[in-house]
C-alpha positions as CSV (number, residue, x, y, z in Angstrom):
1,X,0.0,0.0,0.0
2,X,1.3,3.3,-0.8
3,X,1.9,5.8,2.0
4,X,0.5,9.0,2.2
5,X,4.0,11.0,0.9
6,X,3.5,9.3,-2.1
7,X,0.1,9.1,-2.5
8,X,0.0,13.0,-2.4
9,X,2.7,13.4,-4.1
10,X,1.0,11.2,-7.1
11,X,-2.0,14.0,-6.0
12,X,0.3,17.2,-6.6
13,X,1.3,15.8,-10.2
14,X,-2.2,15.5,-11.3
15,X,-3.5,18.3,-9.4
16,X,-1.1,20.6,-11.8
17,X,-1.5,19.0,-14.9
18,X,-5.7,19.9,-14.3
19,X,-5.0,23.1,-12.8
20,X,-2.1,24.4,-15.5
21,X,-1.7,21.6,-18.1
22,X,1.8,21.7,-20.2
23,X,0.6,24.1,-23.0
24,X,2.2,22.4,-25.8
25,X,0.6,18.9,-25.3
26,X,-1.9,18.0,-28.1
27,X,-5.0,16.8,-26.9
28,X,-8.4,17.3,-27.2
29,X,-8.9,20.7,-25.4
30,X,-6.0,22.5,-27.5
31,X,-8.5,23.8,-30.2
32,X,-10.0,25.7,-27.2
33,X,-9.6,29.1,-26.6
34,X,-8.3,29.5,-23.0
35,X,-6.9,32.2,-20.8
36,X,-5.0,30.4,-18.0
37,X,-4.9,32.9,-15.0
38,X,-2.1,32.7,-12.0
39,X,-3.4,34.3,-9.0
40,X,-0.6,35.0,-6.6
41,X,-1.7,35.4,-2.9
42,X,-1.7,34.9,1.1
43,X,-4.0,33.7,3.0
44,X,-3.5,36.5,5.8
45,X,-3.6,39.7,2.7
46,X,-6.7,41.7,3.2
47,X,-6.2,43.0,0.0
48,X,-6.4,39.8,-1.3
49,X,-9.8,38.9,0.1
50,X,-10.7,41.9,-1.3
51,X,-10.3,40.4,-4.9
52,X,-12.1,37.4,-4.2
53,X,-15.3,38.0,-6.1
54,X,-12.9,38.5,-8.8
55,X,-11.5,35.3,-8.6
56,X,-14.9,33.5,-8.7
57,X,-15.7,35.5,-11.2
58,X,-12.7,34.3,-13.0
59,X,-13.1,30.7,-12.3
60,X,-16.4,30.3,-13.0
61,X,-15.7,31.7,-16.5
62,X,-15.5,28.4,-19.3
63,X,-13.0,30.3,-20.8
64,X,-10.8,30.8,-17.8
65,X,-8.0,28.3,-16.0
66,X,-7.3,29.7,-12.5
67,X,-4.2,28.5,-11.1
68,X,-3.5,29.5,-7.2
69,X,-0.4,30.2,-6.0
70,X,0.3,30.9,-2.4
71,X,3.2,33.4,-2.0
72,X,4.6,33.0,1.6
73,X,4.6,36.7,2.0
74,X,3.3,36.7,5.3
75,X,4.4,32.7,6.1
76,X,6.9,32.4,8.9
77,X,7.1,36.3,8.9
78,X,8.0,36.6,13.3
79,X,5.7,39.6,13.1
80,X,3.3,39.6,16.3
81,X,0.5,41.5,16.1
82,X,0.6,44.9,18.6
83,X,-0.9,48.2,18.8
84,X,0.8,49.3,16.0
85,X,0.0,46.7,13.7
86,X,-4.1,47.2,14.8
87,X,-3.9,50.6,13.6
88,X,-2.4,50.4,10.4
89,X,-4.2,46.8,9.8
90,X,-7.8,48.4,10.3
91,X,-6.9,51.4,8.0
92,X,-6.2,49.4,5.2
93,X,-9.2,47.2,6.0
94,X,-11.1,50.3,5.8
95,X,-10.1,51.0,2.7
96,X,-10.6,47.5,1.5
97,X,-13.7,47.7,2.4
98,X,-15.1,51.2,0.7
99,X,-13.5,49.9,-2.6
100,X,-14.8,46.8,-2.6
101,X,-18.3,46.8,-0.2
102,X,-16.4,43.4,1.7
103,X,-17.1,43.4,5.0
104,X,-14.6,43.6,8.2
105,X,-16.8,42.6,11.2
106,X,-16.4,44.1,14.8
107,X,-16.2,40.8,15.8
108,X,-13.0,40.4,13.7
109,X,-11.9,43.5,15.1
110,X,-12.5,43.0,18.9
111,X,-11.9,39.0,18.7
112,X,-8.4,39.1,16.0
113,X,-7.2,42.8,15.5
114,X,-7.2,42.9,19.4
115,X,-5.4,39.8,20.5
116,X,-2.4,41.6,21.3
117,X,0.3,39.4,20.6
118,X,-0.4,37.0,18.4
119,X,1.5,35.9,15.9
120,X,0.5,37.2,12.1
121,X,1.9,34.4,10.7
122,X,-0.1,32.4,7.2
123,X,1.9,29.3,7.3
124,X,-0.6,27.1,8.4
125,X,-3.2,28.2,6.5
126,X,-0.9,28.2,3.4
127,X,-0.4,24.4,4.2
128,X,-3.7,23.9,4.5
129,X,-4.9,25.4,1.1
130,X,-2.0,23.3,-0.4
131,X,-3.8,19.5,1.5
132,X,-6.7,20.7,-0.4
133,X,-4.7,21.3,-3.8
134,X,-3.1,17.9,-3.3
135,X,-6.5,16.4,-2.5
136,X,-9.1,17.7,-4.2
137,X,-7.9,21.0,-6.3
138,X,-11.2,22.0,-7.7
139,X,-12.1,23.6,-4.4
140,X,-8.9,25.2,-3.3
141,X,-10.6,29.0,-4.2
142,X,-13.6,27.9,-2.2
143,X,-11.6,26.7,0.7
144,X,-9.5,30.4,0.5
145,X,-12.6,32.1,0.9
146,X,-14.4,30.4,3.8
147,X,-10.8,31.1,5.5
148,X,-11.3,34.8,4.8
149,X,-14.7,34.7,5.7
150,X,-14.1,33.1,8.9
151,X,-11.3,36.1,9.9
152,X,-12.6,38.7,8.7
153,X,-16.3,38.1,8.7
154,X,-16.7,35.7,11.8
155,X,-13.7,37.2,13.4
156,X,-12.5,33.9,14.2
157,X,-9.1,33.1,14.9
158,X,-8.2,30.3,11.9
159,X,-4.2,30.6,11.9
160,X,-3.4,27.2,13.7
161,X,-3.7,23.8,12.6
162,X,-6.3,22.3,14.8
163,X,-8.8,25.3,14.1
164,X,-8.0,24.6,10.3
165,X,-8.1,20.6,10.9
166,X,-11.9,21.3,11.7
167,X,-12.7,23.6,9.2
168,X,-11.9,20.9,6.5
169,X,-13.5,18.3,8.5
170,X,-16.7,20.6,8.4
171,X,-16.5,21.0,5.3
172,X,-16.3,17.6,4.2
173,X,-12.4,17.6,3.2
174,X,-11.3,14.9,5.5
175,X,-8.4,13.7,3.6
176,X,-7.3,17.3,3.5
177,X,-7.3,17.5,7.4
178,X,-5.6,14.0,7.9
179,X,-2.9,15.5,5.4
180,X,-2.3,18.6,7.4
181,X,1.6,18.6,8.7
182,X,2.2,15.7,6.4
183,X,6.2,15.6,4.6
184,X,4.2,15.5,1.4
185,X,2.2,19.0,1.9
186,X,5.3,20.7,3.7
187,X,7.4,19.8,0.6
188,X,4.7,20.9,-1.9
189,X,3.9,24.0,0.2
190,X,7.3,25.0,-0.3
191,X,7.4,24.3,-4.0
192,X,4.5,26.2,-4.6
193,X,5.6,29.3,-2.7
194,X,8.8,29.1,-4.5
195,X,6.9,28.7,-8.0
196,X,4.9,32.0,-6.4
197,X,8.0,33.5,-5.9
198,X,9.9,33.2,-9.2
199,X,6.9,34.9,-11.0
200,X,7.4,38.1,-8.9
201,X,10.6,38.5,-9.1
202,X,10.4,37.8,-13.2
203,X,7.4,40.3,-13.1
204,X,9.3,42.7,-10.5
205,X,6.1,42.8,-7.5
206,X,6.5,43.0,-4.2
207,X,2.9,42.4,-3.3
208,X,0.0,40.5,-3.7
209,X,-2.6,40.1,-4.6
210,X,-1.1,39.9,-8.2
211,X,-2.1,37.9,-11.1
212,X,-0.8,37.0,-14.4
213,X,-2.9,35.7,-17.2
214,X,-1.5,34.0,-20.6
215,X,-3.9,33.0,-23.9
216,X,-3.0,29.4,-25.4
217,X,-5.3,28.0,-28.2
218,X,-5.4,27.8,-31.7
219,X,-6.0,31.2,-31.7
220,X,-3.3,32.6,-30.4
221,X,0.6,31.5,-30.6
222,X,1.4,28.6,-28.2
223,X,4.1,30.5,-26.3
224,X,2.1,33.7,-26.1
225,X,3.8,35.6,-22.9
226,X,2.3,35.7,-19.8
227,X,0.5,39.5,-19.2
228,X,0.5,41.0,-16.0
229,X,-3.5,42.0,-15.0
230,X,-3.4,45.5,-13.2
231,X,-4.9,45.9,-9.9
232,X,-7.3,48.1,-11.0
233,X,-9.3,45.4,-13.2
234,X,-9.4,42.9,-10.1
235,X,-10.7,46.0,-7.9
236,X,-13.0,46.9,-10.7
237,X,-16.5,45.9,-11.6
238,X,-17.0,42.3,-10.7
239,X,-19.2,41.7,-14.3
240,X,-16.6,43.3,-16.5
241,X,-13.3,41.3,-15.0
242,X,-13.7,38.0,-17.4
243,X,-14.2,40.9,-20.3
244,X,-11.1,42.8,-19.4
245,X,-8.8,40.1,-18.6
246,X,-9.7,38.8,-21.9
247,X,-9.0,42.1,-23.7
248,X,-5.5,42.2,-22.2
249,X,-4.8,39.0,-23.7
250,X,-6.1,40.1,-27.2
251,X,-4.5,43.5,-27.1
252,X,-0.7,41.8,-26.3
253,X,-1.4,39.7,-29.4
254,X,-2.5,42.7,-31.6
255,X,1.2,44.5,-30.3
């Protein structure tokens, strides 16, 4: 019987061929026109959960292949929350919040922004989002955004493994859960973060949320360079996202 290492590891091979298939492989989707997104992100970015609608938007598009990819940014970062932190935390939660009509609950403020102390630290739930891409990939974006929810909606405090343990188990990912601080998801964790991190150092970004999209199709030239998607078309109107996105992609072809 294979163990678990290598029966996610089996997983993470499969999981990226469905998530970002090898682009010159001739099958029977290559006379499909696609646009195969790469969102970069962390799990503890409030800017980030305020692009989610986007990213549904995005995935639920026929068109569209969204590929996540957790950046580390804020993984193993030794940054404890203080007084400091609250402040300039709930200002740019503010702001989230007026450009995108998200919501930041009081009890996320009085039950998270105020536990002085604690660490702000999204490896956990980084390893956690990765189970689920090992295990069952199609609902990685879903599983993202009940972990935002649960911060900054339910103002519940879902940055160590036993509170994220239960969320998959509630949720009906139990092989997810079992594979939490497995070898396997450590080591794919820290693949895809690296993977993450590559892209923004090729596309020069410091910060997330970032995403890059890149057209492949008979219509367009099978090495057709990956485009950077400004922030302003993730933070835009939630109906015209798909539209835009697919814009960008025809205008670098036009060039």
């Amino acid at each position: 019987m294979a163990s678990m290492r290598e029966s996610l590891v089996i997983k993470l091979q499969a999981s990226s061929m469905r998530q970002f298939p090898n682009l010159s492989a001739k099958t029977a989707d290559s006379a499909m026109h696609t646009i195969q997104v790469t969102y970069l992100f962390d799990p503890l970015c409030g800017w980030c959960y305020g692009v989610s609608p986007a990213m549904h938007a995005l995935a639920a598009e026929p068109s569209m292949q969204l590929r996540l990819l957790p950046t580390g940014l804020f993984s193993h970062s030794g940054r404890l929350m203080d007084a400091d932190f609250v402040v300039h935390a709930w200002q740019n939660d503010q702001r989230i919040a007026e450009l995108t009509g998200l919501p930041f609950s009081d009890a996320y403020r009085q039950n998270v922004l105020s536990a002085d102390g604690q660490p702000f630290d999204s490896a956990a739930m980084t390893e956690a989002l990765t189970a689920v891409f090992l295990t069952s990939p199609e609902q990685e974006l879903t599983v993202l955004s009940a972990l935002q929810a649960a911060r900054y909606q339910q103002g519940k405090n879902i940055t160590d493994v036993a509170a994220l343990a239960d969320m998959l188990q509630q949720q009906g990912l139990h092989e997810a859960a079992r594979a939490l601080g497995s070898h396997a998801v450590r080591q794919a964790t820290a693949e895809r973060m690296q993977q993450a991190q590559e892209l923004m150092r090729q596309f020069d970004v410091q910060g997330v949320p970032f995403c890059i999209a890149r057209a492949v199709g008979d219509k367009w030239p099978a090495l057709q360079p990956a485009k950077a998607i400004p922030s302003h078309v993730l933070f835009g109107a939630v109906d015209d996202v798909v539209g835009k996105v697919q814009r960008i992609c025809d205008a670098s072809i036009a060039v």
